[in-house]
C-alpha positions in Angstrom: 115.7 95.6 103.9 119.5 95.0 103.8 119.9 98.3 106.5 117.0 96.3 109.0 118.5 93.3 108.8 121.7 94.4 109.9 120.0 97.1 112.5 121.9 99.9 111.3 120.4 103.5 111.7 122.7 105.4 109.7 121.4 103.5 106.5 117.7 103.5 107.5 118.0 107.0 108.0 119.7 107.4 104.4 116.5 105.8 103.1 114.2 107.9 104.7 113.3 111.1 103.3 114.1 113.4 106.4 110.0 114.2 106.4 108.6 110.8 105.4 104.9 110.0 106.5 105.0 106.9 108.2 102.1 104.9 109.2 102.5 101.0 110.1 100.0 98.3 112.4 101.5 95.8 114.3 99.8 93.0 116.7 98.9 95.6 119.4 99.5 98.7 118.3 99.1 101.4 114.9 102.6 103.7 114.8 103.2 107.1 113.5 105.8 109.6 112.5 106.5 112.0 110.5 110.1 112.6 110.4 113.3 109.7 109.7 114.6 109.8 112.8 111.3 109.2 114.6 111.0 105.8 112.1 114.1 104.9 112.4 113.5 104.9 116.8 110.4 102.8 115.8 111.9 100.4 114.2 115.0 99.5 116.2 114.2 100.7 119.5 110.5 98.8 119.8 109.8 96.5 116.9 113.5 95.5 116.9 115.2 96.3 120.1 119.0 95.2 121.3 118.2 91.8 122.7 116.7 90.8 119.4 119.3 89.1 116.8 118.1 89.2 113.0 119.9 85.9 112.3 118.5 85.5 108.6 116.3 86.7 105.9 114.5 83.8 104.7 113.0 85.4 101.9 112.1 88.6 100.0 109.3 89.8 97.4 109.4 92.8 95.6 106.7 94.5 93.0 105.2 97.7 92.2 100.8 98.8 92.6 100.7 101.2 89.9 103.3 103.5 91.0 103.7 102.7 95.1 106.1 100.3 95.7 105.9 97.0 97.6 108.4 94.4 99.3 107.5 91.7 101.5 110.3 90.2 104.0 110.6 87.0 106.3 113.2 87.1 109.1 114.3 84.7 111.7 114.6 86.7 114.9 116.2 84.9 118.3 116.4 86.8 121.5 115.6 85.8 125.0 112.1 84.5 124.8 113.7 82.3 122.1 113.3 82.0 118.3 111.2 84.0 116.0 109.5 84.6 112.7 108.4 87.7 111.4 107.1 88.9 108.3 106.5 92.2 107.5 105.0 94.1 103.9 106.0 97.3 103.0 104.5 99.9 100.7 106.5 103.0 100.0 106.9 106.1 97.6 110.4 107.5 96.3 111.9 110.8 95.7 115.0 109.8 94.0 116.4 107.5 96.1 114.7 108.0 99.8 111.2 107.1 100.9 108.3 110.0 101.0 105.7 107.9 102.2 105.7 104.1 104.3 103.4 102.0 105.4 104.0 98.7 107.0 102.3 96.1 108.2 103.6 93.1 110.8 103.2 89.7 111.8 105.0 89.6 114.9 107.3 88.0 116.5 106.0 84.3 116.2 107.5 81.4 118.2 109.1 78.6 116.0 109.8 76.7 119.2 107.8 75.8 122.1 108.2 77.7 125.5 
């Protein structure tokens, strides 16, 4: 979460295990991958690309489903369309200390102001 928010791909990568099996749904579109680097493009070059400034977490939930993990995450995202919310759930498998297996699922980028 920590490495997202501050939309650093050396970190996500360090999370990742090099051949992790992504899957994740957003509004418009299902995403796969199979390898870190592939994930790590995902998530900062479309869900979260340069224009877009994380400027908070507004909250966090973390708990386990047997013996998946699961953290949930609101942000406040501002780029040039304006200000944001998006929440995102995550459900991942470890290896030590990198993720095998991710899933996500996504909100959006919702407008807390009007256009």
């Amino acid at each position: 979460m920590r490495a997202l928010a501050a939309k650093d791909r050396t970190a996500l990568a360090a999370v990742l295990s090099p051949d992790v099996d992504f899957r994740a749904m957003t509004p418009h579109r299902f995403w796969e991958a199979d390898h870190a680097q592939e994930v790590v493009d995902v998530l900062l070059g479309h869900w979260f690309e340069d224009a877009d400034e994380i400027t908070a977490v507004l909250g966090t939930s973390e708990d386990d489903v047997v013996d998946r993990h699961r953290i949930s995450y609101r942000m406040t995202v501002r780029n040039p369309r304006g200000d944001h919310v998006v929440e995102q759930t995550a459900y991942y498998d470890l290896d030590g200390d990198r993720m095998t297996l991710l899933r996500v699922i996504c909100s959006g980028f919702i407008p807390t102001t009007s256009p």
